[in-house]
C-alpha positions as CSV (number, residue, x, y, z in Angstrom):
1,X,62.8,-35.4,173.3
2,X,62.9,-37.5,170.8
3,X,60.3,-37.6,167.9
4,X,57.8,-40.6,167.6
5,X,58.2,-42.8,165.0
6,X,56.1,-42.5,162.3
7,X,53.0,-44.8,162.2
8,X,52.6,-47.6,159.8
9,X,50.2,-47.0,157.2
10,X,47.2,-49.6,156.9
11,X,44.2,-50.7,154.6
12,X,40.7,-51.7,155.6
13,X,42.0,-55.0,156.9
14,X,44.7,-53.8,158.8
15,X,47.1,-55.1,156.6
16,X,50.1,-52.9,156.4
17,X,50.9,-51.2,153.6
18,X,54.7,-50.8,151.8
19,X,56.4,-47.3,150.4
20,X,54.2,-46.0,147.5
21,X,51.1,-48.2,148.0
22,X,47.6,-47.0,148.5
23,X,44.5,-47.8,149.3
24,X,41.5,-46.0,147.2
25,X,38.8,-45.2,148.6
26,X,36.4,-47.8,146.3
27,X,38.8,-50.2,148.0
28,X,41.1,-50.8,144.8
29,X,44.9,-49.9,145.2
30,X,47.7,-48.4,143.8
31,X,51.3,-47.8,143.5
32,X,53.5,-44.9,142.7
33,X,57.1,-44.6,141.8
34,X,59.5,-42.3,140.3
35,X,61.4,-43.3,137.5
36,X,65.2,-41.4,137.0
37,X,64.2,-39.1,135.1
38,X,61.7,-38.3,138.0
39,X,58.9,-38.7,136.1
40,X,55.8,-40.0,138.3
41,X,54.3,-43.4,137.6
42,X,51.4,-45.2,139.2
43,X,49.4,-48.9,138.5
44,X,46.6,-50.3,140.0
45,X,44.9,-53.2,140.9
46,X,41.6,-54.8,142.6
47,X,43.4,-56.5,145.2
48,X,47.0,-56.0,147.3
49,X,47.9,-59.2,146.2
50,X,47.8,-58.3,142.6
51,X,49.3,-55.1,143.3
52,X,52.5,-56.5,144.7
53,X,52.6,-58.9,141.7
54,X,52.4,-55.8,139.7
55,X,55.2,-54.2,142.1
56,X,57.5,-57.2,141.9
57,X,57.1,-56.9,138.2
58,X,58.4,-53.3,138.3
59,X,61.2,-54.0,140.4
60,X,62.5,-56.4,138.2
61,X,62.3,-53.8,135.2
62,X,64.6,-51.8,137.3
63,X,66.9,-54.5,137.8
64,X,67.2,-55.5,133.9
65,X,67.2,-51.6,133.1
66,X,63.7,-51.5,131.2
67,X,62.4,-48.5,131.0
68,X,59.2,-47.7,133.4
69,X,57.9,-45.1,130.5
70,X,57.9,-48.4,128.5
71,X,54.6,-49.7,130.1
72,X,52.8,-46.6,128.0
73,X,54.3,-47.0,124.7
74,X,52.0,-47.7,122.1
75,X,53.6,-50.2,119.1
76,X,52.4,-47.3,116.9
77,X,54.8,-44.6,118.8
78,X,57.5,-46.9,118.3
79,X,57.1,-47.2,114.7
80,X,56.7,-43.6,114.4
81,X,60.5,-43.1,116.4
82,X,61.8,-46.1,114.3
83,X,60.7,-43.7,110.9
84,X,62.6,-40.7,112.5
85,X,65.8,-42.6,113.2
86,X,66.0,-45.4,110.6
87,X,68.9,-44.0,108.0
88,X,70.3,-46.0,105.5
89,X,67.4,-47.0,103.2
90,X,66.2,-46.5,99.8
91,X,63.7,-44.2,99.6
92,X,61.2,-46.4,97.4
93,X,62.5,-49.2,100.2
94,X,61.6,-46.6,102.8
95,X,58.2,-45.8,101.5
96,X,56.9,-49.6,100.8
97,X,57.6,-50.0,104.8
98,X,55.6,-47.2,105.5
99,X,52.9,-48.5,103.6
100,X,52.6,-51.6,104.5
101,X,53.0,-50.5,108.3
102,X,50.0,-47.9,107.8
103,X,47.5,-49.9,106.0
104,X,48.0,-53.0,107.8
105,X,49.4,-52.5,111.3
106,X,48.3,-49.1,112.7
107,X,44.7,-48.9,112.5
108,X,44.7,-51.9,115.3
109,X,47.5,-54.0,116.3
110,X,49.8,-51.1,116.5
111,X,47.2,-49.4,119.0
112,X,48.7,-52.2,121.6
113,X,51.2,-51.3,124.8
114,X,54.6,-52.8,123.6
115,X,55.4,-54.3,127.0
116,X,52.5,-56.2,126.6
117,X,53.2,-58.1,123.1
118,X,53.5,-62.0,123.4
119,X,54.5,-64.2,120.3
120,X,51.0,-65.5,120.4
121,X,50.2,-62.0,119.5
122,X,52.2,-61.5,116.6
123,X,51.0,-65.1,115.2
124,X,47.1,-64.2,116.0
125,X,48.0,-61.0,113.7
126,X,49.6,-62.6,111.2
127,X,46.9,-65.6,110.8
128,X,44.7,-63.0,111.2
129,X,46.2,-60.7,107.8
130,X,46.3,-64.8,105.9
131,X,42.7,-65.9,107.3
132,X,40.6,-62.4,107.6
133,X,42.2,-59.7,105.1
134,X,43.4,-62.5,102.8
135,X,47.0,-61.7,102.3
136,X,49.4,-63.4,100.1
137,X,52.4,-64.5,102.4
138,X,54.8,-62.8,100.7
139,X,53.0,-59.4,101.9
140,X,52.6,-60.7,105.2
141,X,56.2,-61.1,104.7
142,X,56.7,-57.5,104.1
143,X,54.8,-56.8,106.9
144,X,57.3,-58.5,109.3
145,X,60.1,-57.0,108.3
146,X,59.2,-54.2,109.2
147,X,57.6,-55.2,112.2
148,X,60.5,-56.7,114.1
149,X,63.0,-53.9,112.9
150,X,60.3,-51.7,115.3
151,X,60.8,-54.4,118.1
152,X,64.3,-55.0,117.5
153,X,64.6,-51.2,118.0
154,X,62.7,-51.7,121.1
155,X,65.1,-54.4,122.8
156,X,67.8,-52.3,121.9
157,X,66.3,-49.2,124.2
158,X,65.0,-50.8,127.0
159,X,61.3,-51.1,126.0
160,X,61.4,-54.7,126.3
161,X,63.9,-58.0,127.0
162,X,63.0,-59.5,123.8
163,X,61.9,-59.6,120.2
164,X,58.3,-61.3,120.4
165,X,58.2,-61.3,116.9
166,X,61.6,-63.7,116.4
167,X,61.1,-66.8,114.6
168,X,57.2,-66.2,113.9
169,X,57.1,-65.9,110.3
170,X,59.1,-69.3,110.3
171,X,57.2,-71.5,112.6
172,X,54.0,-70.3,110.5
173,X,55.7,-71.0,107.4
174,X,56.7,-74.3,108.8
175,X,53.3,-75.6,110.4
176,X,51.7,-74.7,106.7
177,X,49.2,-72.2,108.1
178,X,49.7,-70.5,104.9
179,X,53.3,-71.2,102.6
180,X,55.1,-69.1,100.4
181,X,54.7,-71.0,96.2
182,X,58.3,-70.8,95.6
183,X,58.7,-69.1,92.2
184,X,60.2,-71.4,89.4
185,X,61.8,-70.7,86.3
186,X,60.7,-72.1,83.0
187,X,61.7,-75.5,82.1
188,X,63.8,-75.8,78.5
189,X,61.1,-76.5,76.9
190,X,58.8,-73.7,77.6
191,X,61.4,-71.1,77.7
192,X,61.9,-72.3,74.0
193,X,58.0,-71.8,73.4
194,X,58.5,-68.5,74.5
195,X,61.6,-67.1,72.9
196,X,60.6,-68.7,69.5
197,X,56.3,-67.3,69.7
198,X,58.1,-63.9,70.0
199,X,60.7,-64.3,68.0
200,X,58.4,-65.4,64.8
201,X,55.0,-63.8,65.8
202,X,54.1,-60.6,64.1
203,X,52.7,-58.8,66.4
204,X,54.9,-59.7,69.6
205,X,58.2,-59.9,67.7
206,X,59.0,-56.6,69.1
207,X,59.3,-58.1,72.6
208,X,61.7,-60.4,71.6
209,X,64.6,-58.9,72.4
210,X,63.6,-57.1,76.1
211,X,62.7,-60.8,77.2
212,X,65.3,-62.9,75.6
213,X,67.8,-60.0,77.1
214,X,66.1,-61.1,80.8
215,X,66.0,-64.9,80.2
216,X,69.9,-65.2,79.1
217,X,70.7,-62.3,81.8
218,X,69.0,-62.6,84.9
219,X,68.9,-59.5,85.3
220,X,66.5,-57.7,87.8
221,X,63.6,-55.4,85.7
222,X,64.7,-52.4,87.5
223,X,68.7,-53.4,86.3
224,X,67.2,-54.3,82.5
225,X,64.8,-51.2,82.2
226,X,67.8,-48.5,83.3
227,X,70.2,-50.3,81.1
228,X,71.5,-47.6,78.1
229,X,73.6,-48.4,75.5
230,X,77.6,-46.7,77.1
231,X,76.5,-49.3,79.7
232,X,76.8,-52.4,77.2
233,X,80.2,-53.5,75.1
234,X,79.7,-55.4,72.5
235,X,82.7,-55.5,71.2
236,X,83.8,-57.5,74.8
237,X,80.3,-58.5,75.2
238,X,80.2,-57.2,78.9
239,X,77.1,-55.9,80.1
240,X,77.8,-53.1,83.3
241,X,75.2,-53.0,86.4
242,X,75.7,-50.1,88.6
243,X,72.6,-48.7,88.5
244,X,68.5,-49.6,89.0
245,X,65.4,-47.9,87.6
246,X,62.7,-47.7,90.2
247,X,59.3,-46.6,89.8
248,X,56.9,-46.1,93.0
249,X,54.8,-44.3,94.7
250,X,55.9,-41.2,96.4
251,X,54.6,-40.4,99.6
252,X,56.8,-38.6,101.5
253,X,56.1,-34.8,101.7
254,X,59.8,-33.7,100.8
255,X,59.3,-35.1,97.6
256,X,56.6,-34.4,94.5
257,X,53.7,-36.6,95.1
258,X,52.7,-39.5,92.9
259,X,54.2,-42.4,91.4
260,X,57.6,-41.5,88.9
261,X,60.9,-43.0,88.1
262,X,64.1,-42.5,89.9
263,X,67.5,-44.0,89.7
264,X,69.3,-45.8,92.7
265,X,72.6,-47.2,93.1
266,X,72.4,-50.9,93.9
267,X,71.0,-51.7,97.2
268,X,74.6,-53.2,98.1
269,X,78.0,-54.2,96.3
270,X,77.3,-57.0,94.8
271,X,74.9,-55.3,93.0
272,X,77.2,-53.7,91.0
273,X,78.7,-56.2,88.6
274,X,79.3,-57.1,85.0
275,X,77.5,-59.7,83.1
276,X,79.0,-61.8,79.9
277,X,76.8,-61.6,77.2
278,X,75.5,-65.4,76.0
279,X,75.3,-65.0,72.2
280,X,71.5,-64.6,72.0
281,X,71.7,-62.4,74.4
282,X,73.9,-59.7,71.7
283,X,72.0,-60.3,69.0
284,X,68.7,-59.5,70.7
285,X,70.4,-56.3,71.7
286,X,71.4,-56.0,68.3
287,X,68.2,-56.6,66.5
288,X,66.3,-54.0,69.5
289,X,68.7,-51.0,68.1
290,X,68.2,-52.1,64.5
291,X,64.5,-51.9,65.1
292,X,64.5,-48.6,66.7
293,X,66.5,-47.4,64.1
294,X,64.0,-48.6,61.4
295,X,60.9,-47.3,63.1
296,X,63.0,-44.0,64.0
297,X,61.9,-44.5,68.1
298,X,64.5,-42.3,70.3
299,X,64.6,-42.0,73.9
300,X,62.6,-39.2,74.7
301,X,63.2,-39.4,78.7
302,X,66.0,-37.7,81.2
303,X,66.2,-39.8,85.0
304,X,67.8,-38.1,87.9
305,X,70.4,-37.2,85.0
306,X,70.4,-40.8,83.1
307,X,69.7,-40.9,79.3
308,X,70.1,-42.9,76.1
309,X,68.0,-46.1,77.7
310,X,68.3,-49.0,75.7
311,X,64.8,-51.1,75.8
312,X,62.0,-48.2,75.4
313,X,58.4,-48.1,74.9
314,X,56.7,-47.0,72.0
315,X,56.6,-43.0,73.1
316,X,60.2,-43.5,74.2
317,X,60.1,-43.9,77.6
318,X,61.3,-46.7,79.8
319,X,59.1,-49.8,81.1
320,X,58.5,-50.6,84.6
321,X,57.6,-54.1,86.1
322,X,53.9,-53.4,86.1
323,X,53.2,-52.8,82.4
324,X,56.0,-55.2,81.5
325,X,54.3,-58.1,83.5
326,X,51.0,-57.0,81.9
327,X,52.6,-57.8,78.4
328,X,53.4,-61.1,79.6
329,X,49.5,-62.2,80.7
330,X,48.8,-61.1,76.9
331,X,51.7,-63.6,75.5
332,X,50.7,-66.5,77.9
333,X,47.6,-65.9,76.7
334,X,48.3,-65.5,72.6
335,X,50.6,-68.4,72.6
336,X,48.7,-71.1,74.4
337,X,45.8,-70.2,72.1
338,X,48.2,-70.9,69.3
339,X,49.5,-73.8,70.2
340,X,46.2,-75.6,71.3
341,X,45.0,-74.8,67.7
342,X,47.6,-77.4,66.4
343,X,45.7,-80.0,67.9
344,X,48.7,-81.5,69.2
345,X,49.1,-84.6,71.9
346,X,50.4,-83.2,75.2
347,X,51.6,-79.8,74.1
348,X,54.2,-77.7,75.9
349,X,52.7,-74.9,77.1
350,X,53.5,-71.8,78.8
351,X,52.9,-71.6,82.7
352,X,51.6,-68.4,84.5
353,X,55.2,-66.5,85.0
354,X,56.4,-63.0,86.0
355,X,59.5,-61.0,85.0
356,X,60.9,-62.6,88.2
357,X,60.4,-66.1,87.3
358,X,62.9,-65.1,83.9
359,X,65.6,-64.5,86.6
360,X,64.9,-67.9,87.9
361,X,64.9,-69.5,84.8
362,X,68.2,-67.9,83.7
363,X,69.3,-69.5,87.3
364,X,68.2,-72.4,86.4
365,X,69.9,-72.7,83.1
366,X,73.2,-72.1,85.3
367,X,72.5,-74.4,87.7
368,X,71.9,-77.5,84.4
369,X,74.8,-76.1,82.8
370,X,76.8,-76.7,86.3
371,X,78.4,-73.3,86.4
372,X,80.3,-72.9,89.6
373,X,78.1,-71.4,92.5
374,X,80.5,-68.2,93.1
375,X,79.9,-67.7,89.7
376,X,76.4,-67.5,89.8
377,X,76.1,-65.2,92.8
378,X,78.6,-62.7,90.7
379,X,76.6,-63.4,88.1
380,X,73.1,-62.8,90.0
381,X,74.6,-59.7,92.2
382,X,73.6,-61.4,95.2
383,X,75.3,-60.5,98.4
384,X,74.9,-63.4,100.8
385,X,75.6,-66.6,98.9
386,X,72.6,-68.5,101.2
387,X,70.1,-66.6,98.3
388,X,72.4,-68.4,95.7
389,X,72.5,-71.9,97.8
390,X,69.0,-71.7,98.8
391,X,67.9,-71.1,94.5
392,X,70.4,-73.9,93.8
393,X,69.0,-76.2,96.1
394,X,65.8,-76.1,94.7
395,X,67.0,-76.4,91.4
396,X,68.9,-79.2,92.0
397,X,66.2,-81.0,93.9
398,X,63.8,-81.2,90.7
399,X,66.6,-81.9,88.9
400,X,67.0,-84.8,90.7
401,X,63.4,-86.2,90.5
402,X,64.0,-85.9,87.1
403,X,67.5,-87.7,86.7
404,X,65.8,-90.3,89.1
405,X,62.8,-90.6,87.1
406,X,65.1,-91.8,83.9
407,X,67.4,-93.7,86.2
408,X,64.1,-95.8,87.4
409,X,62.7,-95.8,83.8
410,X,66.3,-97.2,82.4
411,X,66.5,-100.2,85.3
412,X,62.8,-101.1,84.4
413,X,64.0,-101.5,80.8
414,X,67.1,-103.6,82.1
415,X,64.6,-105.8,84.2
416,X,62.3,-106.4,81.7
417,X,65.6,-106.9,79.4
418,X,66.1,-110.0,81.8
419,X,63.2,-111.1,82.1
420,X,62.9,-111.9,78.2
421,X,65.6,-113.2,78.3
422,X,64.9,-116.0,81.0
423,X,61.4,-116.5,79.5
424,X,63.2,-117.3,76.3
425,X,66.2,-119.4,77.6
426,X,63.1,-121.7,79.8
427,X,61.4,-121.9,75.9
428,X,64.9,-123.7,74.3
429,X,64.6,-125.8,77.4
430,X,61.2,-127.1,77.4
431,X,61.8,-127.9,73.9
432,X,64.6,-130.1,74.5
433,X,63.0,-132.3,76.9
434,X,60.4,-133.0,74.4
């Protein structure tokens, strides 16, 4: 005899229920599944109707092989996975993005279900580290990258169908919720106030060679403070980059605690290069060895092996960007008081300006001088030539609102030129007539 067929399982309202859905008995429901790994999973809602939506949602994780385990997963677990796998990195590089992940995103955005995430997320975050913590945009910058390498990780297993965090930053930057100042180099003028207060003044005259080496280099102030004298010819007048001076703060637990130098390769090919020296350029690295010869200073430190550094401090050890940067608020400082003390109309005076923004002003020299763009990303070490096009576009931008303002100055001269010139030919004619 055949066996009856099984009955149909029902809720309160007789409504009949589907494989793996439940009725609770507060009246709520649920659904289980089993994922392939045969791990049990279960949701809920208030109503059947929002179940199935729920259920329909599931499915079509299935379909587009999203993980079910994915509805669990915390940003912050991802994040964590991301730090065990990511290879590749610097370890300063490393570090920073653990930082800036910890401090910023962990203690509450990275608490959130990654399945959950939706762009208007990421930007209420972002606004919210410009509007509420006060960031400058180029940590919030900082911020994202790391961010979306976490998501992009993410798309790539199966967590989720796609980056939420793709094009944020952009359409923030773009809208002018909060903008990035580019940096600018000094204009001739002021790089001339500059190299000459140093050059002259007693008590900075010591600096003039590190800076004058960074404003006719470009170099970066890891690439200038781990530069020692076999890396230099001056004889050819070649200048060798294939290695950086970092200092940071050590976190990681492999490692000795605390903040310390190390030497890194370049972070990619490009960065290894050789720079010509401009003829300023050698005799400030002349005059930096003839001073350290006359005050007897030696370099006093050993790096991961590297020696003999060429631009030292006065214990004889090397500089890093912090202190150097320091130095430079003093010299601002020293030479506009110096200058305003002449009492002169419309002085030249020096801008607030970083060891980066002497980079950009040696770019900017290049760009005046019209030296030929794959030249300048050689020159610069950078390896996508959009860094060089984008630095050159901006250049050449202000330098033409500048060539336009003499080109509109010069056709107001030619106007008023002819203008004289009419009045004066209408004089000779009046005086005819009478």
């Amino acid at each position: 005899m055949a066996g009856k067929a099984q009955a149909k399982r029902k809720d309160k309202d007789r409504i009949v229920l589907r494989k793996g859905e439940s009725q609770r008995k507060n009246g709520t429901y649920h659904f289980s599944w089993t994922d392939k790994a045969g791990k049990r999973h279960f949701v809920y809602a208030p109503t059947l109707e929002e179940l199935r939506e729920k259920e329909k949602a599931i499915e079509k994780d299935k379909l587009d092989g999203i993980k079910a385990e994915a509805r669990y997963v915390t940003v912050n677990e991802l994040f964590d996975l991301w730090c065990q796998l990511k290879r590749g990195l610097k370890n300063n590089t490393f570090e920073n993005y653990k930082y800036m992940y910890n401090t910023f995103v962990r203690p509450n955005f990275g608490k959130q279900r990654i399945t959950a995430l939706k762009k208007s997320d990421i930007k209420r975050f972002y606004n919210h580290l410009a509007d509420e913590r006060g960031l400058q945009a180029s940590t919030i910058d900082s911020v994202h990258t790391v961010l979306h390498q976490v998501l992009d990780m993410a798309v790539d297993d199966d967590y989720i169908r796609s980056n939420p965090s793709d094009g944020v930053l952009k359409e923030l930057k773009q809208s002018h919720i909060f903008k990035t100042e580019k940096r600018r180099g000094l204009t001739k003028p002021e790089q001339e106030l500059l190299l000459s207060f140093l050059k002259k003044h007693p008590i900075y005259n010591h600096w003039y060679p590190i800076f004058a080496v960074m404003v006719g280099t470009g170099l970066r102030v890891g690439e200038l403070a781990g530069l020692r004298w076999c890396d230099i010819d001056l004889d050819e007048g070649i200048i060798d980059i294939n290695h950086t001076l970092v200092y940071y703060d050590h976190r990681d637990e492999n490692s000795k605690t605390g903040c310390y130098f190390n030497v890194h390769t370049p972070k990619t090919e490009a960065g290894k290069r050789q720079v010509p020296m401009l003829g300023f350029v050698k005799e400030a690295i002349l005059m930096e060895r003839e001073h350290q010869q006359l005050v007897g200073l030696e370099c006093k430190v050993t790096i991961d092996g590297y020696t003999d550094f060429i631009f030292l401090n006065r214990d004889g050890g090397t500089f890093y960007q912090g202190s150097l940067n320091k130095t430079i608020r003093r010299i601002i400082r020293d030479c506009n008081d110096e200058v305003l003390q002449k009492s002169e109309e419309n002085p030249v005076l020096l801008p607030h300006f970083s060891c980066h923004s002497l980079r950009h002003t040696f770019t900017t020299r290049m760009c005046e001088a019209g030296v030929n763009i794959k030249v300048m990303q050689d020159t610069l070490g950078h390896a996508d030539i959009s860094t060089t096009l984008n630095i050159y576009a901006d250049v050449t931008k202000e330098l033409k609102k500048e060539e336009f303002a003499g080109l509109d100055s010069y056709f107001k001269e030619d106007e008023k030129t002819a203008n004289s010139k009419a009045t004066g030919k209408g004089k000779k004619r009046g005086k005819r007539t009478a």
